[in-house]
KETORFI-246717 format. One record per residue: x, y, z of N, C-alpha, C in turn. Coordinates in steps of 0.05 Angstrom, whole numbers, plus 32768, in hexadecimal, padded with zeros to 4 digits. Each point is the difference from the previous one (the first is absolute). Layout:
BEGIN
XYZXYZXYZ/...
//
This chain:
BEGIN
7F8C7B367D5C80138014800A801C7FF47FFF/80188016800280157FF57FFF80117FEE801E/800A7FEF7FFD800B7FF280157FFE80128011/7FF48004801B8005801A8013802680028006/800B7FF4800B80167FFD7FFA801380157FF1/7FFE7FF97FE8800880087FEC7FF7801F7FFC/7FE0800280077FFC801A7FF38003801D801C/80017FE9801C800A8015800F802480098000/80087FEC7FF5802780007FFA7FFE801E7FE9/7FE97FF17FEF8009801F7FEB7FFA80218003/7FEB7FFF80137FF080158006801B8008800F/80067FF9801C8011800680128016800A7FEA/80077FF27FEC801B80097FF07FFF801E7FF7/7FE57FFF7FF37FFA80167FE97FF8801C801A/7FF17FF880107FFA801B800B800180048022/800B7FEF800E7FFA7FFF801C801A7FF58007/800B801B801680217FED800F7FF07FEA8011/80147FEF800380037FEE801B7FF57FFF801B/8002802580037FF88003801F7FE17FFE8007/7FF47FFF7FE67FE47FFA7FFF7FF37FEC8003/80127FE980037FEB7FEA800B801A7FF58029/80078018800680097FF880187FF37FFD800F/7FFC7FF8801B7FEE7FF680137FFA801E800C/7FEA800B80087FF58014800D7FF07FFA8018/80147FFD801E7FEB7FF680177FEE801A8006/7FE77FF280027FE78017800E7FFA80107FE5/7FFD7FF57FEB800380057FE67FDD80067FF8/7FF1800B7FFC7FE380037FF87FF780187FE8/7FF67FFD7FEB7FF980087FED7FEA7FF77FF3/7FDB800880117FEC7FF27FF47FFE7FFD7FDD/801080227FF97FF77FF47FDB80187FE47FF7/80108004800B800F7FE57FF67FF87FE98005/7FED7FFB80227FF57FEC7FFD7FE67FFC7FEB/7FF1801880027FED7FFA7FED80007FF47FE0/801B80137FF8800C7FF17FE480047FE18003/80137FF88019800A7FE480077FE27FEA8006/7FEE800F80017FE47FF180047FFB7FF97FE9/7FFC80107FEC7FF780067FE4800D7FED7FEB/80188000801080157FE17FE47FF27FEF8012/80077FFE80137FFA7FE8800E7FE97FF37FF2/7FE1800780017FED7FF27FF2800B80017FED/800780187FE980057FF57FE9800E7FEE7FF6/801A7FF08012800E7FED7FFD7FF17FEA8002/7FE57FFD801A7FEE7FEB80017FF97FFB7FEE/7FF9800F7FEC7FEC7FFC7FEF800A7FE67FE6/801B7FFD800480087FF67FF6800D7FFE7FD9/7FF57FEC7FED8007800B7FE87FEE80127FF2/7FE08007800C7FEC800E7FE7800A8020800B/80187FFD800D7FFB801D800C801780177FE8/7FEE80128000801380187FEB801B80028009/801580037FE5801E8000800B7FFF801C8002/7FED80137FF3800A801C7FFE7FFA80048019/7FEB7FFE800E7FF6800F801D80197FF58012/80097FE4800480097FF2800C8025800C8001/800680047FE5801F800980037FFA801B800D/7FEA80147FFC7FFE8019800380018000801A/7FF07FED801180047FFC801E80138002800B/80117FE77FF1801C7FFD8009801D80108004/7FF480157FE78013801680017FFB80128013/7FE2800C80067FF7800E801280097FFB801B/7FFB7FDC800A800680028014802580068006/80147FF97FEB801680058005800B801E7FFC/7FF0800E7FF58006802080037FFC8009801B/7FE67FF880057FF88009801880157FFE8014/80077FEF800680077FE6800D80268016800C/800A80017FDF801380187FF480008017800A/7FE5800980027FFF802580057FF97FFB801D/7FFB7FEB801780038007801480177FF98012/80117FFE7FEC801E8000800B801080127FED/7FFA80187FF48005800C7FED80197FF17FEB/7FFE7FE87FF5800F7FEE7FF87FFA80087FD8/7FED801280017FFF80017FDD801D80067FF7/80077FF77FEB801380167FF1800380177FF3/7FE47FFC7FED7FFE801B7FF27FE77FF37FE8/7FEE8010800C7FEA800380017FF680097FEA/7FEC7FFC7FED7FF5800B7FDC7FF680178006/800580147FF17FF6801F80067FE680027FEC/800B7FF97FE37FE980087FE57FEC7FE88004/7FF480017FE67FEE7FF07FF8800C7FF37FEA/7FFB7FE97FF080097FF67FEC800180127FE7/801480007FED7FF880077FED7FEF7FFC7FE0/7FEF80137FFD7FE77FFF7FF580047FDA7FED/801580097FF3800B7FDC7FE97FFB7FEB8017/800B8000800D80057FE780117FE47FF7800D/7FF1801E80107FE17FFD80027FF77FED7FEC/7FFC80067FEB7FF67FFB7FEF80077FE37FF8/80147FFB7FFE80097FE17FFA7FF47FEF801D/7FFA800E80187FF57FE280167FEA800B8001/7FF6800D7FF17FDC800480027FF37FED7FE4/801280027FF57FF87FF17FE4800A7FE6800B/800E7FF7800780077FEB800C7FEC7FF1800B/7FF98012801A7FEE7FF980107FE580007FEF/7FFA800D7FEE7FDA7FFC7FF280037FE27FF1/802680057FF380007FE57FF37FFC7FE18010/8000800A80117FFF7FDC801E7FF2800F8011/7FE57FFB7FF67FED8011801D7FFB7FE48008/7FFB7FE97FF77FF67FE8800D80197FEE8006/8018800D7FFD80167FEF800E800680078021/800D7FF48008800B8004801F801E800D7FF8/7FFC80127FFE801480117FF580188011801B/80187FF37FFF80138006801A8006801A8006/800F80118017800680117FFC801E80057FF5/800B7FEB7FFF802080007FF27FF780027FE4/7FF17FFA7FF77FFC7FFE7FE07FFC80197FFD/7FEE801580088000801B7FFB800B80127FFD/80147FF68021801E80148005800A7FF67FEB/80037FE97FF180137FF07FF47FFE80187FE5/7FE280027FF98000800E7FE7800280208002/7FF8800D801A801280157FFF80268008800C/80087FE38001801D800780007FFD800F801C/7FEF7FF9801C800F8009801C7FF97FE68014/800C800D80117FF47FE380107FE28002800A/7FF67FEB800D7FEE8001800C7FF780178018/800F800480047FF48010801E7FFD80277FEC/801C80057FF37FFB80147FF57FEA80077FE6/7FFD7FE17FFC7FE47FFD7FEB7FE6800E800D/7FFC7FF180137FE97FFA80087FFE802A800D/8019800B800A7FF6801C80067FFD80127FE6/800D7FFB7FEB7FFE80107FE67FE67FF87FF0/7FF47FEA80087FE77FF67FEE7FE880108011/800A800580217FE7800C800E8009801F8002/8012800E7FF6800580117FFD7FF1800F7FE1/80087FF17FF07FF480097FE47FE47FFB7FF9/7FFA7FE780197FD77FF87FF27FF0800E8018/80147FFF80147FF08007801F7FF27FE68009/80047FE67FF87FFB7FE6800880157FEB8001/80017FEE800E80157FEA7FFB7FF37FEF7FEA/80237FEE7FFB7FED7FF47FE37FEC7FED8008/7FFD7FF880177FE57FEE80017FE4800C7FF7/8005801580137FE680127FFF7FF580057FE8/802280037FEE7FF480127FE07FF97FE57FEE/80007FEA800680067FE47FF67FDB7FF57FFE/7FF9800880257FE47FFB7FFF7FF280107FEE/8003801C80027FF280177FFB7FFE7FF77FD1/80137FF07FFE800A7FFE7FE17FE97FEC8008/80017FE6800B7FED7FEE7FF47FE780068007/80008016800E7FDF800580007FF2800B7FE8/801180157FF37FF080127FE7800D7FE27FF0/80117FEC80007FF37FF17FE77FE87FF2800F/7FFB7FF1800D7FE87FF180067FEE801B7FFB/7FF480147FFF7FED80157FF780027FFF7FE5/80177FFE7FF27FF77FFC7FDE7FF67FEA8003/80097FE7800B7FF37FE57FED7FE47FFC800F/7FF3800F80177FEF8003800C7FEB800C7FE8/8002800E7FFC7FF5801B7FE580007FEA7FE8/80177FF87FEB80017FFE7FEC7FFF7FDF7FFD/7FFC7FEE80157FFA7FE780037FE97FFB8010/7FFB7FE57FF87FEE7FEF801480067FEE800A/80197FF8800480187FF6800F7FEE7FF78021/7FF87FEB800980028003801B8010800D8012/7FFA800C80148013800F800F80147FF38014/7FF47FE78008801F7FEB800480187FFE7FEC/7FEC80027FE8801F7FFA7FE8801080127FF9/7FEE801E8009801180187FFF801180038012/7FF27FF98018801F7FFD801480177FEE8001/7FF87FF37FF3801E7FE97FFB800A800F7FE9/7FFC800C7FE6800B800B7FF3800A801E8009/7FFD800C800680078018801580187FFE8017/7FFF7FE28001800C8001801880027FFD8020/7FE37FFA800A7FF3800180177FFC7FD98006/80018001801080077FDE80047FED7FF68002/7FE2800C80037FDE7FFB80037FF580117FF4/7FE67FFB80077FED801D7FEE80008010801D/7FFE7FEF801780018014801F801380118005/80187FF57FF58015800C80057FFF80197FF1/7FF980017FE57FF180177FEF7FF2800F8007/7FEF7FF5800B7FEC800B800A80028018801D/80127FF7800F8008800E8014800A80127FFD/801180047FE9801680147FF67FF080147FEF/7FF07FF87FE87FEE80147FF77FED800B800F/7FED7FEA80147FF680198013801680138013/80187FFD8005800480148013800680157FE9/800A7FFC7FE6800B80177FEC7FEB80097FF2/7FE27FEA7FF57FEC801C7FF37FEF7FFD8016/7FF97FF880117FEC800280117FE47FF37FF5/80057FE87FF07FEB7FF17FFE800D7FDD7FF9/7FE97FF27FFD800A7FEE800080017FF97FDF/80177FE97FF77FFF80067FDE7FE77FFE7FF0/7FEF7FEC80087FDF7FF27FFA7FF780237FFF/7FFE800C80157FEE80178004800D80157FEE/801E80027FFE800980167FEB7FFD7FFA7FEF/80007FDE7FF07FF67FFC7FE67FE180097FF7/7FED7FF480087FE4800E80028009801A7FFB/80088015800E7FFD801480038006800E7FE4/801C7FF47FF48008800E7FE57FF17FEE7FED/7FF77FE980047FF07FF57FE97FFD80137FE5/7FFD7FF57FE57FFD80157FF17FDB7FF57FFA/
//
């Protein structure tokens, strides 16, 4: 991730006045803590941890953070357009097994982060993590199908930091485990 530092200086620049990180006594907002929980481990986790989930946190928690001091500036109405979609989805299939940032995305659709991240869930109906997992799942199902690839080695190529970690994510999205969906399409 980027220097926090640095990448809360820019965020604050690009989309959030000042009055948004003022002190609020008697101040309570469970979804903000819940987001503020949510980096929190993920910062534990230290370097194997995803930059995409991790910046996406980060922005979340400072919108939030934003909209309960009504401190946004001005806020993304559309969705990306269709070109630009297209250039961070190809992007993204092109580095499914990288730790791929969320500045690099915004970077390649030309907005910032925070307005990225609402135009990418505006136009897919997912954030890009979501659509990031959801990408390395249908590839681990091709090389599942069209290989005999151990399924550890598919998850390191896919992108998943274990075969468990794989494993967790394709059971909650096909509802089996990959061993059991492979069998199942066997030819």
């Amino acid at each position: 991730m980027t220097a926090p530092h640095d990448a809360l200086k820019q965020l604050v620049d690009e989309e959030v006045s000042p009055s948004a990180l003022a002190p609020r006594p008697l101040f309570y907002d469970p979804a903000l803590f819940h987001i503020a929980r949510l980096f929190e481990a993920e910062v534990g986790r230290g370097e194997d941890s995803p930059r995409l989930y991790g910046d996406s946190l980060s922005v979340a928690l400072l919108l939030r953070l934003a909209a309960a001091g009504d401190a946004y500036r001005t806020p993304a109405r559309g969705g990306l357009p269709p070109r630009r979609l297209r250039m961070v989805t190809d992007y993204l299939q092109e580095h499914l097994a990288d730790n791929v940032g969320l500045l690099e995305l915004a970077n390649i659709a030309q907005l910032s982060r925070s307005h990225f991240c609402r135009a990418f869930r505006v136009s897919t109906g997912l954030s890009p993590h979501q659509w990031l997992v959801i990408a390395r799942i249908e590839k681990a199902k091709e090389l599942l199908v069209s290989d005999k690839l151990p399924i550890a080695d598919i998850a390191v190529l896919t992108g998943f930091s274990d075969q468990a970690h794989l494993s967790r994510h394709f059971s909650r999205i096909v509802g089996s485990s990959p061993g059991a969906w492979r069998r199942q399409v066997a030819p």
